[in-house]
N, C-alpha and C positions, 0 to 999 in steps of 0.2 A: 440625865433623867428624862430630860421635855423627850428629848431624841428616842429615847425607847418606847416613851407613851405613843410614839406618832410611829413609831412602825407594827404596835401592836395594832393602835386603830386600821392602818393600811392592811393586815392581814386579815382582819375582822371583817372588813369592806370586800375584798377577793372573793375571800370566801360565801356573801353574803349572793354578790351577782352570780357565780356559778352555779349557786342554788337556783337561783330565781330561771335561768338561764335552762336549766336540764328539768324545771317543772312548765316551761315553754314549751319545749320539745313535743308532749304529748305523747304514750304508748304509741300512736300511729305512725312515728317519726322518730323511732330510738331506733332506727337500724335490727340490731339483732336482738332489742328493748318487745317489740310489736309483730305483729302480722303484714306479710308485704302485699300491698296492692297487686294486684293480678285481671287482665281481661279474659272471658272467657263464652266462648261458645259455646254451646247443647251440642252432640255429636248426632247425628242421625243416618239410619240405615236406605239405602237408595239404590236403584237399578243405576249401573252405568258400565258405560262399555269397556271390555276387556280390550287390553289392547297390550300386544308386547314388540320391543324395537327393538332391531338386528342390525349389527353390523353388516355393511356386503360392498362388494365391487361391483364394477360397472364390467362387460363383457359385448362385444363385437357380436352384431345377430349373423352374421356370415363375415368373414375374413379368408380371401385365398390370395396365396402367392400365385404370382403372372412368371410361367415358364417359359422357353419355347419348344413349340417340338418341331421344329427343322434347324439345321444347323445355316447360321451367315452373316454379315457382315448388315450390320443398324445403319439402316439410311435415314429414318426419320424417326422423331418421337412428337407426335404430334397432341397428345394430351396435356393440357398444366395441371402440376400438381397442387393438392388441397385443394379441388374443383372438383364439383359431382360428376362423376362420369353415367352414360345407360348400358346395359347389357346389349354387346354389340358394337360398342365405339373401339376405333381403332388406338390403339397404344402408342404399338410399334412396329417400325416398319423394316423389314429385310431385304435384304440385298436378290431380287429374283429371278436374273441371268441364267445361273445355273440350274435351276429346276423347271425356269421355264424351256432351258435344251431339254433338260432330261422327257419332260412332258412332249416336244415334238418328236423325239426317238420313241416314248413309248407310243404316239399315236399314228408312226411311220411302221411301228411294230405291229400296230391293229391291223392297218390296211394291209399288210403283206399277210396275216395271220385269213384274214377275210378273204384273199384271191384262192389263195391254198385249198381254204375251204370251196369254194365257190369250183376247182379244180378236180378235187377230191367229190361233191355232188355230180359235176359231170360226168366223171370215171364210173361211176357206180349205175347211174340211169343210165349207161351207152350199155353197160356190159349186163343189166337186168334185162332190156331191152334184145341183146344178142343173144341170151342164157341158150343155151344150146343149137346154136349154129356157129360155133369157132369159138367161144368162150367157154372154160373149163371153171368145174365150180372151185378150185383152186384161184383162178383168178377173181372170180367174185370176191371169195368170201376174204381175199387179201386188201383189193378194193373197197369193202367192208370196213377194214381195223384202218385202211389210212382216211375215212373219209369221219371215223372217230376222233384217231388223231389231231385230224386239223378242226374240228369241233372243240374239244381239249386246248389243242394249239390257241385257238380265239380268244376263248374266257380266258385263258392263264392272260394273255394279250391285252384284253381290257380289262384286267383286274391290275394289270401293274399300269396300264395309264391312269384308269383311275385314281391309286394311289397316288401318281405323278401328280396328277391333277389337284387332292387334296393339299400333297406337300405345297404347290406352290401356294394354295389359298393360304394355305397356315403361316408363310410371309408376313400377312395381315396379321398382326397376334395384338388378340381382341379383348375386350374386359368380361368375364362370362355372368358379371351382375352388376346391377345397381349398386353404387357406392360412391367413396371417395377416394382418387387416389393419392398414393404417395408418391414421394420425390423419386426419378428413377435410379436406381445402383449401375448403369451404365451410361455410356454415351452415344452421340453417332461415332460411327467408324470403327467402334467393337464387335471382335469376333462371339460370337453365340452358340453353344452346341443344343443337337436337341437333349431336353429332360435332363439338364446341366443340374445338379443341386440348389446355384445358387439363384434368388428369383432375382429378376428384374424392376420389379417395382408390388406394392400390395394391395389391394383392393379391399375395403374395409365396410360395408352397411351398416349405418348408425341409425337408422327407421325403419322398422322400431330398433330397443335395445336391450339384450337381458343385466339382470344385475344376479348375482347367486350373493345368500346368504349363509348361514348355519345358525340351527336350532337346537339348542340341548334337547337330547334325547330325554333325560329324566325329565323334563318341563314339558316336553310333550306328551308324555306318559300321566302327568299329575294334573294337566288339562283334557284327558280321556276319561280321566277318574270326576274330573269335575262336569263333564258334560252328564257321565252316567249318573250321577248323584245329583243332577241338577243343580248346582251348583255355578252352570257357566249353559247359558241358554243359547245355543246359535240361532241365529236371525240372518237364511239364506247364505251368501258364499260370504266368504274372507274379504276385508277390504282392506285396501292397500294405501297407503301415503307416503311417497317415495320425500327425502329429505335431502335433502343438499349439505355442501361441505359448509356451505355457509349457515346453516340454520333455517334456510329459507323452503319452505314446503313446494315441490315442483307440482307444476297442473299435469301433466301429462297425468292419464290414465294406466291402470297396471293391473298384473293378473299372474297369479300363480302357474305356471306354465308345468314344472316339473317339481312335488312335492316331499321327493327324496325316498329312496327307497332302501337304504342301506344308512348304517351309523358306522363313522369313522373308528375305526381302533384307537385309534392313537388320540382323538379328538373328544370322541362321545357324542359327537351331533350328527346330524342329518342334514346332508345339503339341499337347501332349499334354490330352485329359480324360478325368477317372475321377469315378467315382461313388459316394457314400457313404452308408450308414444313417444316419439322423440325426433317430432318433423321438423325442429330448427337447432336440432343435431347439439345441444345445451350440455346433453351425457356425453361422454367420451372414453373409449374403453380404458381399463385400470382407473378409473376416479373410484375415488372411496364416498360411501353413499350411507345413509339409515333408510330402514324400512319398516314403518308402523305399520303392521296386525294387527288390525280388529279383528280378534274372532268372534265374537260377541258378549252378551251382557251379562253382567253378574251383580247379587245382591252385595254391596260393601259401605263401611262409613270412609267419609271422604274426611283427610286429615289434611288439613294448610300445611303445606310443604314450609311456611315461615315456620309453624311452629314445633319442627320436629330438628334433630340434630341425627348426624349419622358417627358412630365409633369409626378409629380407623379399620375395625375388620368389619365394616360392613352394617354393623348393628344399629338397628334405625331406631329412635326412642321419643319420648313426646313425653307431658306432662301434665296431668291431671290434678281439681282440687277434690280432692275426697273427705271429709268430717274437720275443714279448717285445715286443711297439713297438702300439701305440693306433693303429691305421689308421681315419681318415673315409673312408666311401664315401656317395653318393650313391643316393636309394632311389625307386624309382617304385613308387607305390600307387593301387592302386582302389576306396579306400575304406577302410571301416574293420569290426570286428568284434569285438564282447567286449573294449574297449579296446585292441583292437592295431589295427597298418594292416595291409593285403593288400595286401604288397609282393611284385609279378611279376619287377621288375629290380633289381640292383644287390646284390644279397648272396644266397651257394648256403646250400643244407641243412648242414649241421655245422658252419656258421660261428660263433666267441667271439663272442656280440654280449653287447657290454658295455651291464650295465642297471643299474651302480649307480657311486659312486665318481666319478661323470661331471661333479663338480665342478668346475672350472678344468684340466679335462683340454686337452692338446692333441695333434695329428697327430702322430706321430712319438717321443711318449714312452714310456718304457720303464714297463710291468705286469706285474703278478705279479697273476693271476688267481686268484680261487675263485668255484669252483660254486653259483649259490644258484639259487633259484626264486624266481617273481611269486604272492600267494594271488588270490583271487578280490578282494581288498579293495585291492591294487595295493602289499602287502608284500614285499618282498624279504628273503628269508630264507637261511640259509647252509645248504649239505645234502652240502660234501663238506670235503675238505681244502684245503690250498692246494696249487696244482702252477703251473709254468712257462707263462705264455702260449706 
């Protein structure tokens, strides 16, 4: 009997802390009991710069294959490779024996082409000179067509030494720009033909350097609508912030060189290219690059990228306290700025946008707001009292 008395008292005691225990709690502290604390910022409407960021590569501002156009045997390769060469410097070297005979035949051919002629003038002054005292105009005017001939005879004469002449310069086979070059695809003591398909070595200008983009077409189209509608104000030309694979913003300077004049079938975009400083050669063609457009400025509220979440199809959302209750709206943005998005649709100026708290929150729950602010560091700090969403 003691025994049953002392387990009723123990149930009676349980029960008595529990109580005491869930009236400790407080409405502000029952979980699903209260309203959840929440931080929150005033939304407001602000000029700030339009900017949108493209994929693109990097591309060579001149790239030519080194042929030859004489045919012969590599006597020397006097350039190293992945060294700056100038327009002018020597490659490679050919074998020029043979074109240097050929050039002394053709200029054994001038001089015999020159006596001829020089033969043929004097035939013609003896017999203008005799024209009717034993010269028949038969003989003249035969006189005539050979002292053409050997005029004919010359030029053809110095027109293939000439050539001769060229061929051996082309021996010399020279860089025709500024660049870098590559490793050679021959050696010494290889045969060469002229205008052989296959090149030699490549020659490549990295300063400057283009990079090509693409830009949807419709997004180009819906930023025409927003210039005409005022909606997107340009402020002079386009400016450019070229991006690295690393994340790291390059100095070089850039410029829209070519701004596409056709849209891809198969794509829907417009190739864009622009153009870069790139005097310590940093780019290198085929690197993959971003490329920040400013086009200019437009009115929008700036939303803390902390406090917005994206669906997986894309759908950008945020969180606002409207009459006591945690409202999700839906947010459309063009970008982004200083860690916030440049959102046009889907939330007004003096909206609660809730940016802290936003743990296990859902649509519909009851908040009790306070005022804080975001630092440059992306801290959220408390700067007022608490007051009623």
């Amino acid at each position: 009997m003691a025994s049953g008395q002392g387990i009723v008292r123990w149930a009676a005691l349980a029960i008595l802390l529990a109580t005491q225990a869930f009236a400790q709690q407080g409405p502000g502290r029952a979980g699903s009991q209260g309203p959840t604390e929440v931080g929150v910022v005033a939304t407001a409407e602000e000029d700030v710069p339009y900017t949108v960021t493209l994929p693109g590569r990097a591309i060579a501002y001149q790239q030519t294959g080194i042929r030859p156009q004489v045919g012969g045997e590599i006597l020397e390769i006097p350039y190293d490779p992945g060294k700056p060469v100038k327009a002018g410097d020597v490659l490679f070297r050919l074998d020029p024996e043979t074109l240097a005979a050929a050039l002394a035949a053709a200029e054994a051919a001038v001089a015999g082409a020159e006596a001829s002629l020089t033969q043929a003038q004097n035939t013609v002054t003896r017999y203008r000179r005799l024209e009717g005292s034993g010269v028949s105009a038969v003989e003249r005017a035969n006189a005539e067509v050979a002292l053409k001939q050997a005029e004919a005879d010359l030029k053809s004469a110095e027109a293939a030494r000439d050539a001769a002449r060229l061929a051996l310069q082309r021996t010399e086979i020279k860089s025709p720009l500024d660049g870098m070059a590559d490793v050679a695809a021959v050696s010494v003591g290889d045969l060469v033909t002229a205008s052989q398909s296959e090149s030699l070595t490549t020659i490549t200008q990295l300063d400057p350097i283009y990079v090509d983009v693409s830009e949807s077409s419709a997004r180009m189209l819906r930023n025409r609508a927003r210039i005409t509608a005022g909606q997107l104000v340009v402020n002079g030309g386009v400016k450019t912030q070229l991006i690295l694979e690393t994340g790291e913003e390059y100095q070089g300077e850039g410029r829209i060189v070519s701004p596409g004049i056709a849209v891809s079938p198969t794509t829907g975009t417009v190739p864009i290219r622009l153009q870069f400083d790139n005097p310590d050669r940093m780019i290198l063609p085929g690197q993959f690059l971003r490329v920040k457009l400013t086009l200019g400025t437009t009115r929008a509220v700036l939303v803390p990228q902390r406090a917005t979440s994206r669906a997986s199809d894309g759908t950008l959302t945020a969180f606002v306290a409207r009459d006591g209750k945690a409202q999700q709206v839906t947010l459309s943005e063009q970008g982004s700025y200083r860690n916030s998005w440049i959102v046009t649709q889907g939330i007004s100026p003096g909206e609660q946008l809730i940016v802290d708290g936003l743990e296990n929150l859902r649509a519909g729950a009851e908040v009790t707001t306070v005022p804080v602010t975001i630092d440059a560091q992306g801290v959220v700090r408390e700067i007022g009292e608490r007051g009623e969403g």
